[in-house]
C-alpha positions in Angstrom: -10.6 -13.4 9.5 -9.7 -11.3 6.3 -8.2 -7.8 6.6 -8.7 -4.5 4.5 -6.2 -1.7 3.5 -7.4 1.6 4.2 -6.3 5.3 4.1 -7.2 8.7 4.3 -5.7 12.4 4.8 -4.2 13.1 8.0 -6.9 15.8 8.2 -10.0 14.6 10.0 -12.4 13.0 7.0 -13.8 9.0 7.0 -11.6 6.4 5.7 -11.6 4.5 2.4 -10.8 1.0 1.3 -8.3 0.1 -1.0 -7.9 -2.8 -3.2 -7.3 -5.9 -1.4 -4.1 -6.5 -3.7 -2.2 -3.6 -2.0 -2.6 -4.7 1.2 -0.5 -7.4 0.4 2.2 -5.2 -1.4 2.0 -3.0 1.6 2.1 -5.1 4.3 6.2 -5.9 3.8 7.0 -2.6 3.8 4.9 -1.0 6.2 4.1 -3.7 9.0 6.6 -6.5 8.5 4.0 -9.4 7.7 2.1 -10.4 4.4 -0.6 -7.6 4.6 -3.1 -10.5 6.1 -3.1 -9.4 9.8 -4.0 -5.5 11.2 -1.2 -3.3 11.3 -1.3 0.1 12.7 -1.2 3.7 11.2 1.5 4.8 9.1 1.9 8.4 7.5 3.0 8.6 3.5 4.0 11.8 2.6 5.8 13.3 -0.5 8.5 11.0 0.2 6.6 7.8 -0.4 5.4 9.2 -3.9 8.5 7.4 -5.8 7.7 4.0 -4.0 4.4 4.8 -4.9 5.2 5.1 -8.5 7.5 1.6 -9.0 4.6 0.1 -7.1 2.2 1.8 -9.6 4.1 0.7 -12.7 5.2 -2.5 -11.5 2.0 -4.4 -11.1 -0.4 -5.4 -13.6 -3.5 -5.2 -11.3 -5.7 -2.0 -12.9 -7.0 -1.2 -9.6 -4.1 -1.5 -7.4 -2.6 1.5 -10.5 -6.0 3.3 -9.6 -5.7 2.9 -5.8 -2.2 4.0 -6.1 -3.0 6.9 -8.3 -5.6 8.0 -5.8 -2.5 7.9 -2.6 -0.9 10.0 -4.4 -3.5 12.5 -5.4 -4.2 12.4 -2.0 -0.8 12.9 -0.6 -0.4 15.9 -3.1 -3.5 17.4 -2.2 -2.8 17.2 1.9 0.9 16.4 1.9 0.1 13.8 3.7 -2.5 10.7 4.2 -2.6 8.0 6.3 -3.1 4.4 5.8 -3.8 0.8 8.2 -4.7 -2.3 8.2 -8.3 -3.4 10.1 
């Protein structure tokens, strides 16, 4: 069965999916395992944005830059989202 990355503020409002890319350079960091299985909720905050950005400018994937782009809009914009693996 295949998994999906999602996030969204830590304010009440429905989830969105991510590109299927991230999950997998997520799922290390976050959930200790390849991004492939379901992981629970983690908060990014302010403190994630440089992470963010190396992961941003690291990979060549144009929608994993634009997924990334929109966490950290996000995270500016509510100080904090929210992100799992379903």
């Amino acid at each position: 069965m295949s998994t999906s990355l999602y996030w969204e503020p830590v304010i009440p409002v429905k989830g969105k999916s991510l590109d299927n890319q991230l999950k997998f350079i997520f799922g290390p960091t976050y959930w200790n395992h390849d991004g492939a299985l379901v992981g629970e909720e983690v908060h990014l905050n302010t403190s994630e944005i440089p992470y963010l950005c190396g992961v941003r400018d690291a990979t060549p994937h144009p929608e994993v830059k634009r997924d990334i782009d929109t966490l950290i809009d996000a995270i500016k914009k509510y100080g904090s989202v929210k992100i799992w693996l379903d």
